[in-house]
RODO-2510 file (C-alpha; in nm, 4 decimals, decimal comma):
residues 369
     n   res          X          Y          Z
     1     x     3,9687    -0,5400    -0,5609
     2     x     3,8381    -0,3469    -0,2014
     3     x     3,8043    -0,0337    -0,3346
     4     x     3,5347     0,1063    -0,6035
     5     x     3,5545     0,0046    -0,9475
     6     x     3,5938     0,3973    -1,1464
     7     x     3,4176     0,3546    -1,4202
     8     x     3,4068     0,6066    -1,7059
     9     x     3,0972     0,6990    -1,8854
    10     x     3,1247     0,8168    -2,2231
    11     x     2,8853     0,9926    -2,3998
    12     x     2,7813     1,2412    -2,6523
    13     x     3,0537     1,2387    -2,9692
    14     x     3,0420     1,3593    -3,3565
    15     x     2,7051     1,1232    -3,4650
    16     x     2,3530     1,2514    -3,5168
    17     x     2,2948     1,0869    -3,2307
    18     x     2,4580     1,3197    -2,9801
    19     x     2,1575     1,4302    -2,8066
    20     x     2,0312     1,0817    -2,7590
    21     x     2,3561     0,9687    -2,6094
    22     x     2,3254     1,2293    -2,3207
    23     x     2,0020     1,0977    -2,2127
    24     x     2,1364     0,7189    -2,1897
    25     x     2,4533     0,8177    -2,0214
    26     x     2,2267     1,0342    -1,7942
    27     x     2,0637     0,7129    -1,7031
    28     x     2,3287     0,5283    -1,6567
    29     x     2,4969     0,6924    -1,3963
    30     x     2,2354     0,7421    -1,2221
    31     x     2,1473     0,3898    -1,2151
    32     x     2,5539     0,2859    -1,1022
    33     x     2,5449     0,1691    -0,7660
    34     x     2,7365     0,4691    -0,5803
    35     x     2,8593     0,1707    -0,3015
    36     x     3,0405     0,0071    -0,5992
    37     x     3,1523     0,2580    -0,8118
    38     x     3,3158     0,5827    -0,8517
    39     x     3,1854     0,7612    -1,2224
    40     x     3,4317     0,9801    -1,4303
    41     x     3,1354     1,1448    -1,6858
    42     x     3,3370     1,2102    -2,0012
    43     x     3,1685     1,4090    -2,2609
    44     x     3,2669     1,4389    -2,6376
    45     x     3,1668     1,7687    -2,8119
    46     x     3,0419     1,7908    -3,2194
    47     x     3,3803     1,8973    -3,2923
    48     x     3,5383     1,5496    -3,0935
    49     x     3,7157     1,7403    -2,7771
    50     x     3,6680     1,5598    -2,4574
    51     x     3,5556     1,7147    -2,1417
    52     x     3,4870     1,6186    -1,7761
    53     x     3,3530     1,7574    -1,4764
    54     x     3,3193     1,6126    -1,0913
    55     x     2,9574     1,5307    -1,2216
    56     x     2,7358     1,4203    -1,5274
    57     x     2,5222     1,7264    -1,4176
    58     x     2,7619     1,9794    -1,4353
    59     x     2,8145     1,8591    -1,7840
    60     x     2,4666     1,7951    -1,8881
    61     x     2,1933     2,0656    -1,9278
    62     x     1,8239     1,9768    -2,0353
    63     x     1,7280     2,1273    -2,3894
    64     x     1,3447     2,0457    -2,4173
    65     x     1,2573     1,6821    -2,4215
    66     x     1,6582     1,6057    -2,4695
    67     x     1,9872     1,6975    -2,3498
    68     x     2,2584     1,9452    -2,4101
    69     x     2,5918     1,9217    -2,3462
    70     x     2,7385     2,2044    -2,1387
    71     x     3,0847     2,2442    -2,2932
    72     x     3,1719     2,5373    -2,0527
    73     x     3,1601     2,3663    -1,7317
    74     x     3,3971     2,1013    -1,8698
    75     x     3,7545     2,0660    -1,8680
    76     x     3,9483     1,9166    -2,1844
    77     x     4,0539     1,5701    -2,1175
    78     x     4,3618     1,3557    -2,2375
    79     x     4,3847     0,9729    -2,1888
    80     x     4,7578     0,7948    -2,2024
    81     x     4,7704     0,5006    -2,3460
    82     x     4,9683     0,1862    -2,1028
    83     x     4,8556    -0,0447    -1,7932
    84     x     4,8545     0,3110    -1,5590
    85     x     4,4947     0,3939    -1,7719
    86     x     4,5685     0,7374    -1,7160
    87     x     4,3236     1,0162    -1,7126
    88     x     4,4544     1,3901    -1,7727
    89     x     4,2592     1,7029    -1,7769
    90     x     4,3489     2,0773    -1,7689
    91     x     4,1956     2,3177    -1,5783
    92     x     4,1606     2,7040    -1,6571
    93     x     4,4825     2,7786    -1,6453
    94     x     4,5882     2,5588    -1,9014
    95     x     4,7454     2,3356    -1,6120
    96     x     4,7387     1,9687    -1,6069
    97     x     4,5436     1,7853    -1,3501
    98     x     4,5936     1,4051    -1,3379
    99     x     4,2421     1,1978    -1,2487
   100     x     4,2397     0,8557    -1,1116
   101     x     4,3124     0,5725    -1,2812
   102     x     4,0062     0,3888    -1,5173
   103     x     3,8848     0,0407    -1,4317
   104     x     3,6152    -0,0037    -1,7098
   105     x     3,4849     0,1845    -1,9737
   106     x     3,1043     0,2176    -2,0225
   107     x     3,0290     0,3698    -2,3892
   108     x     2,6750     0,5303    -2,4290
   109     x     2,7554     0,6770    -2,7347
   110     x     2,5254     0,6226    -3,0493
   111     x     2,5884     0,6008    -3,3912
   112     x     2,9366     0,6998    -3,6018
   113     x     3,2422     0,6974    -3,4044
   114     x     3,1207     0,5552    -3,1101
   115     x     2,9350     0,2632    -3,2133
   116     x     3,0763     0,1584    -3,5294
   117     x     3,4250     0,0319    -3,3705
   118     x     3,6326     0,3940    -3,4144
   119     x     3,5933     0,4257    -3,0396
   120     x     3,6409     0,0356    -2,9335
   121     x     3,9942     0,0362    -3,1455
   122     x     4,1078     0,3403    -2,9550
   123     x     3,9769     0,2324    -2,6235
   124     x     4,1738    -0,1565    -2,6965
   125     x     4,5249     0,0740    -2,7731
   126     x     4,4329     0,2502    -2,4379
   127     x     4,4408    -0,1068    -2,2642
   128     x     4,1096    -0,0047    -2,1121
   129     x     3,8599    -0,2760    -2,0596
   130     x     3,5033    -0,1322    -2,2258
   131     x     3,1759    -0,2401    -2,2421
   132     x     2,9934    -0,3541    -2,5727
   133     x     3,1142    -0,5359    -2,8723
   134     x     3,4920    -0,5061    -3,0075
   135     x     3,5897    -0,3256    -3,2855
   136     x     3,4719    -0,5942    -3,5727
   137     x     3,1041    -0,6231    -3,3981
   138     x     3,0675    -0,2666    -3,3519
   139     x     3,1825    -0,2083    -3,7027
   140     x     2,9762    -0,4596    -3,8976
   141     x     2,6643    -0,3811    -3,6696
   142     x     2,6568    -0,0344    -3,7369
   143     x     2,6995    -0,1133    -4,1385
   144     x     2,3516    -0,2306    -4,2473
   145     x     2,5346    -0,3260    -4,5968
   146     x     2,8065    -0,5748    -4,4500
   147     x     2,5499    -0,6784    -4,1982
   148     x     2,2839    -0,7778    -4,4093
   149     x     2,5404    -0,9801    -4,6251
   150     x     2,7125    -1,1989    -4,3341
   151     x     2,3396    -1,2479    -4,2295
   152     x     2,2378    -1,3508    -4,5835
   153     x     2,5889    -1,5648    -4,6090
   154     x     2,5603    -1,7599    -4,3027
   155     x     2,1784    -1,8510    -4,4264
   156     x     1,9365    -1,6647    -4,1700
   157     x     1,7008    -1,5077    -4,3125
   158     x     1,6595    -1,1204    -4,4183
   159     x     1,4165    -0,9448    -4,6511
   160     x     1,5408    -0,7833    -4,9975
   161     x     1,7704    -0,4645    -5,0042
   162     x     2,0189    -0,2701    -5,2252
   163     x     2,3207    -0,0801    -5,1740
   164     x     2,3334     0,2538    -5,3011
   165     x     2,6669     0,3770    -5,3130
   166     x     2,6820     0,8112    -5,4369
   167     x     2,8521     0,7747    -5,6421
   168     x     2,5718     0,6192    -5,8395
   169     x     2,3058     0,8066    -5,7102
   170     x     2,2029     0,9824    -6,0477
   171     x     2,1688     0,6332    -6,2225
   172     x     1,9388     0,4876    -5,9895
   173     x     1,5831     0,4182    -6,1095
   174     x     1,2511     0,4611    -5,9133
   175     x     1,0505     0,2607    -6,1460
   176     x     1,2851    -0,0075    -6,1509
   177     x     1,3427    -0,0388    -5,8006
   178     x     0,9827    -0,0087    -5,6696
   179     x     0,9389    -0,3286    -5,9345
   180     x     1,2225    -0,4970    -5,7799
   181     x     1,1849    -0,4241    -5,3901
   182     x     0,7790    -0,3271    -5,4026
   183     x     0,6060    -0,0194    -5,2546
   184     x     0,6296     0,1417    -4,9884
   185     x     1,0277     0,0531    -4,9882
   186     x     1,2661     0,2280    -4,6997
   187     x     1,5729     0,4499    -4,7582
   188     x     1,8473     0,4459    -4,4629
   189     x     2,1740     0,5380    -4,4032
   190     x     2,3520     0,2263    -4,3971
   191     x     2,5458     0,3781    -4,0923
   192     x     2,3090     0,5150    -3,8629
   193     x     2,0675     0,4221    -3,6064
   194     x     1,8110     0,5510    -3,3798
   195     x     1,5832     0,6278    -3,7193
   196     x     1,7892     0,9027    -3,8347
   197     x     1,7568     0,9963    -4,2012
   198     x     1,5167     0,6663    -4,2426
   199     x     1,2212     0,7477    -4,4624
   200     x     0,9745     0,5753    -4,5649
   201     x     0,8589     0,6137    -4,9658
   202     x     0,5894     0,5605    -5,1803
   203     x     0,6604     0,8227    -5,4552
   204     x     0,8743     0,9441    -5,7267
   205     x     0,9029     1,2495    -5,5271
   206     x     0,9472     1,1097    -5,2102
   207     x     1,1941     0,9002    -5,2998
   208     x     1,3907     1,1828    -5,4447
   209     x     1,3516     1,3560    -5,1316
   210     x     1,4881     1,0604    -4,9205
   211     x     1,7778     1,0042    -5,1345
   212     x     1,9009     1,3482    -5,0497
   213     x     1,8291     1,3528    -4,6991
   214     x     1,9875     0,9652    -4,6051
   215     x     2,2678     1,1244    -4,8009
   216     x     2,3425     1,4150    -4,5601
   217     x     2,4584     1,1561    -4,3163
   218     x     2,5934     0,8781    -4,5074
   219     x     2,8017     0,8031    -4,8275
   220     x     2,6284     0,4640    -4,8649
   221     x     2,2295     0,3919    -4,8522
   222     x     2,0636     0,1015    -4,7882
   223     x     1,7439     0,0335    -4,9564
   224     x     1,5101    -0,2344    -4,7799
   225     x     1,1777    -0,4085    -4,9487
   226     x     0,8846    -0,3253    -4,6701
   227     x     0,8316    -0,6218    -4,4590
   228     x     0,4738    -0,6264    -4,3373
   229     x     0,4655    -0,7830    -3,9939
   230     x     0,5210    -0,7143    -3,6566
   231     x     0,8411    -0,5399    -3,4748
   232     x     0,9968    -0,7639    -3,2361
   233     x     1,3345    -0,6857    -3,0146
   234     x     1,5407    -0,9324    -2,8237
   235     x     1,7531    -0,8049    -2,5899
   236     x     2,0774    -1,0230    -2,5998
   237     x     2,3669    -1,0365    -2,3318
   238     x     2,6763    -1,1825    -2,2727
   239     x     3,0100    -1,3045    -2,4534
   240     x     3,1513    -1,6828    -2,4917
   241     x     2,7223    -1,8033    -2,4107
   242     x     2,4969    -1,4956    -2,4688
   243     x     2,1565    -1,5330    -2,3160
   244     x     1,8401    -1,3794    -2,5157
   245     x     1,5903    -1,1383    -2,3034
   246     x     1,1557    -1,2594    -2,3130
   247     x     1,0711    -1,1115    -2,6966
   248     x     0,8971    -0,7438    -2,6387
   249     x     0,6987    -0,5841    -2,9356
   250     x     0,7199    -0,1885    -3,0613
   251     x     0,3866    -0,0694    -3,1892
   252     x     0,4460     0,2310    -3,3653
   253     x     0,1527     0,4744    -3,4395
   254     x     0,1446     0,5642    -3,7563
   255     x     0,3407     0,1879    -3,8806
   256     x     0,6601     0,3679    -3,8691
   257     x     0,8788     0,3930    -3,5593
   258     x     1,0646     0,7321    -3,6162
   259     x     1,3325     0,9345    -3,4726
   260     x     1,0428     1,1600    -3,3560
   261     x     0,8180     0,8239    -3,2653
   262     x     1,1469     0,6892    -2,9801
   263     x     1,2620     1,0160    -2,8293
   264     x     1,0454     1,2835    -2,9053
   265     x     0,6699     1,1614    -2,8881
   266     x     0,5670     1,0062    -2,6070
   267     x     0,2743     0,8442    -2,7801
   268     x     0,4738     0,7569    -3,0948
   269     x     0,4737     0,3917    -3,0054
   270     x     0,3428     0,1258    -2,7936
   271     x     0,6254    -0,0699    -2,6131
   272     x     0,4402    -0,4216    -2,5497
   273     x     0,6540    -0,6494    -2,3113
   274     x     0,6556    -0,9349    -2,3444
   275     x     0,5237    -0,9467    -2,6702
   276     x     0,1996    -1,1884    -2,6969
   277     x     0,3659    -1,4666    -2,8412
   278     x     0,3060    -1,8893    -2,8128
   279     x     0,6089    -2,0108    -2,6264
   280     x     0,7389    -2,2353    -2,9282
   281     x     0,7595    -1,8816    -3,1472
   282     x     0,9164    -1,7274    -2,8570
   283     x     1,1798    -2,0149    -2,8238
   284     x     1,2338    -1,9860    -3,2740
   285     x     1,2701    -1,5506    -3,1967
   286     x     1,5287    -1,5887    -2,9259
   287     x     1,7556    -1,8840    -3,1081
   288     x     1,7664    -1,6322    -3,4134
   289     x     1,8845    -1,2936    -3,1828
   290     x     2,1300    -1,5749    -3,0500
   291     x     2,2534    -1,6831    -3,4105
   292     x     2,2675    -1,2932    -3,5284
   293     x     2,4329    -1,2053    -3,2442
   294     x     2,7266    -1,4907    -3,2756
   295     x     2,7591    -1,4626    -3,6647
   296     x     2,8237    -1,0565    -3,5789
   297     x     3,0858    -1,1656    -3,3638
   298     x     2,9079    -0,9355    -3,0817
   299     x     3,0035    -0,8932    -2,7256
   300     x     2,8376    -0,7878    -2,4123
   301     x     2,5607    -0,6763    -2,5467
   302     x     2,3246    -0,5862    -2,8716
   303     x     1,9617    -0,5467    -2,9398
   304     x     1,8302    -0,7743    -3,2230
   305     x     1,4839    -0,6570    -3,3939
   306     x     1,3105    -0,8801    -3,6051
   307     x     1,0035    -0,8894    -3,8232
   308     x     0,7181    -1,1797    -3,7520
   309     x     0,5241    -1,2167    -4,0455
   310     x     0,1132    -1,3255    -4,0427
   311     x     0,2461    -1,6627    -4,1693
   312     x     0,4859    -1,6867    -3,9083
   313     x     0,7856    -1,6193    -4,0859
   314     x     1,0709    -1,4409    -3,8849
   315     x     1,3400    -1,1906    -4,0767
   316     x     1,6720    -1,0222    -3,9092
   317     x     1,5610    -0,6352    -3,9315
   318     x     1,9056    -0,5190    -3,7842
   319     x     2,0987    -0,4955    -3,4467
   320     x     2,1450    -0,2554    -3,2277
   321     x     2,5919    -0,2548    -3,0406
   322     x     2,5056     0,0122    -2,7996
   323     x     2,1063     0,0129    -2,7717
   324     x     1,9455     0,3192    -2,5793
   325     x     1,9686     0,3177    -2,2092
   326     x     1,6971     0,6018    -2,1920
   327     x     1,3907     0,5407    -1,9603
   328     x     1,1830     0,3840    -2,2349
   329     x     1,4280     0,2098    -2,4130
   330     x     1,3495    -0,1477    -2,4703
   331     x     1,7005    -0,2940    -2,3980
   332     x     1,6875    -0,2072    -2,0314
   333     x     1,3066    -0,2949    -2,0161
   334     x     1,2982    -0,6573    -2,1853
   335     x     1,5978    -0,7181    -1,9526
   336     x     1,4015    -0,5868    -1,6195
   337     x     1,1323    -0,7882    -1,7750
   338     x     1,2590    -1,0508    -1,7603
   339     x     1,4031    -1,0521    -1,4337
   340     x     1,7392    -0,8773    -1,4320
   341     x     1,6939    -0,5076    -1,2819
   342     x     1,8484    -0,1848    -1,4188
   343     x     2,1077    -0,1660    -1,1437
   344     x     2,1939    -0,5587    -1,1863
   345     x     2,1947    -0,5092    -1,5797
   346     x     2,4961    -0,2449    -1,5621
   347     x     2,6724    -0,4801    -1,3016
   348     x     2,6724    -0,7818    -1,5544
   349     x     2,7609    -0,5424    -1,8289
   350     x     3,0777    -0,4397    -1,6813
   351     x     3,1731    -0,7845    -1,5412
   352     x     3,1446    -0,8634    -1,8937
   353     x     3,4105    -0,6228    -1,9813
   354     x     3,6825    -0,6783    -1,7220
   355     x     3,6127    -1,0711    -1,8376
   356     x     3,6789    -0,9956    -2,1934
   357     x     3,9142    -0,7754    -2,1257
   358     x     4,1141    -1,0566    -1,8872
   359     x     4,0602    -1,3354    -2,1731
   360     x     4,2076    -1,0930    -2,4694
   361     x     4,5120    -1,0205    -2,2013
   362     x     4,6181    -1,3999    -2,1689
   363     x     4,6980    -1,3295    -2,5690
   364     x     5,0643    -1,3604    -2,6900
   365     x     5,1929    -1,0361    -2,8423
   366     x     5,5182    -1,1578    -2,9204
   367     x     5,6469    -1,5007    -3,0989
   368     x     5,8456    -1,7123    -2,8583
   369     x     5,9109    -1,7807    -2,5127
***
């Protein structure tokens, strides 16, 4: 292919994540080599309508330390499914306005329906090749529940949790859980990321308090025995033979790395890369982000954080389908770390795509010659 590759960026969408998905789609075109590729920014309201613009600034406006998404200088967007990977949009008047075709797909979008395989399943009816995990990664990385359980299934290891489902929220016991899973204990949505609704509880009333709020963004809740130990991220890439990133370490200030503590605080945390670690531990950390990542069935990419224990132990914390691509996010970093550059990183994510994309295309559809 001479020309440019058009590429569309995705971001925003209906999670609590929204504002978070502006800055890494920010990012990310900026850091899209304008030689190789032409950018279509596509941005997804609260209310899921889909807007474009000729650029990601006309559709982005800065709110504070985050972004905001400028729905009026947008026009509503359309896709059509079939091998044309049509873009339509409609101007003022209502009128429509067909866009170029779409090469690639690059999702920055955070969090329910975007990273939990709603958007990957629509993108794989649109034929449109897409960056990340498919739909069963996405989905079972987002979940911390089914996550935890192919994790604890396939042997690797994972600290204690339960599963609280509301519709059995007024049965649950404090007492009996703190016995079970030890103080302080965490309370998460089991589908949400970036720290959202994640509190950490040592009390009666606390606990209360985080039961209501993880509910506000989740029917499920996952409750997780506190692991004392250091945070450690891998940054993984890559499909049939992923490759693990040098280990980097988040130091959070107060023990507890936040929502406020990764976007809003600048000195919320301590981003140590590479971690200080003996090369044997670092070999053990990087085979396990390679084993979490394969029994997920992930693709193209995925964060893996992991607790070290004093003793040396190592636990699977969670993963990460679509990690930040904000200017302190650790995927980007441990990657640039460790000798692949921002610019390079988005060019092996999207050969990724059109590669995976390729192999699922060889697939029969129909029985027969």
């Amino acid at each position: 292919m001479n020309r440019k590759l058009r590429v569309a960026v995705l971001f925003g969408g209906k999670s609590a994540e929204h504002e978070i998905s502006l800055v890494s789609a920010r990012n990310i075109i900026a850091g899209l080599d304008p030689e190789r590729y032409d950018v279509t920014p596509i941005g997804i309201d609260r209310n899921g309508r889909w807007l474009t613009a000729e650029s990601a600034a006309q559709l982005l406006n800065q709110n504070g330390k985050l972004l905001a998404l400028n729905e009026a200088a947008g026009r509503a967007l359309s896709m059509q499914p079939g091998a044309e990977r049509a873009l339509v949009a409609s101007d003022a008047s209502d009128a429509s306005v067909a866009l170029p075709a779409v090469d690639v797909v690059f999702p920055a979008l955070h969090g329910p329906y975007g990273e939990d395989g709603s958007m990957q399943g629509l993108l794989k009816l649109l034929n449109l090749p897409f960056v990340g995990p498919g739909v069963l990664g996405s989905a079972v990385g987002m979940d911390k529940d089914v996550m935890k359980r192919l994790l604890r299934d396939a042997g690797l290891p994972i600290g204690a949790f339960r599963v609280l489902q509301r519709r059995d929220a007024a049965g649950i016991s404090f007492d009996a859980l703190s016995a079970e899973l030890g103080l302080p204990l965490y309370v998460k949505p089991a589908n949400l990321g970036s720290s959202v609704g994640v509190s950490r509880v040592k009390t009666q009333n606390e606990f209360t308090r985080a039961i209501d709020e993880a509910f506000l963004y989740d029917n499920k809740l996952v409750l997780e025995k506190n692991i004392p130990g250091r945070e450690i991220e891998v940054a993984v890439l890559g499909n049939e033979s992923p490759l693990a990133s040098i280990p980097g370490e988040i130091i959070p200030k107060d023990g507890f790395y936040s929502y406020e503590s990764k976007y809003l605080d600048e000195k919320g945390a301590a981003l140590e890369i590479p971690a200080k670690l003996d090369a044997a531990t670092v070999a053990r950390v990087q085979a396990l982000a390679i084993q979490t990542y394969e029994c997920l069935c992930l693709e193209g990419l995925s964060r893996v954080d992991l607790f070290l224990t004093a003793s040396g132990e190592l636990f699977v914390n969670e993963v990460n389908t679509i990690p930040g691509f904000t200017s302190i996010s650790m995927y980007p970093k441990l990657w640039e770390a460790s000798g692949l550059s921002y610019g390079k990183l988005l060019d092996r994510l999207i050969e990724l795509a059109i590669e995976r994309h390729a192999r699922d295309q060889r697939l029969r559809t129909t029985v027969g010659d």
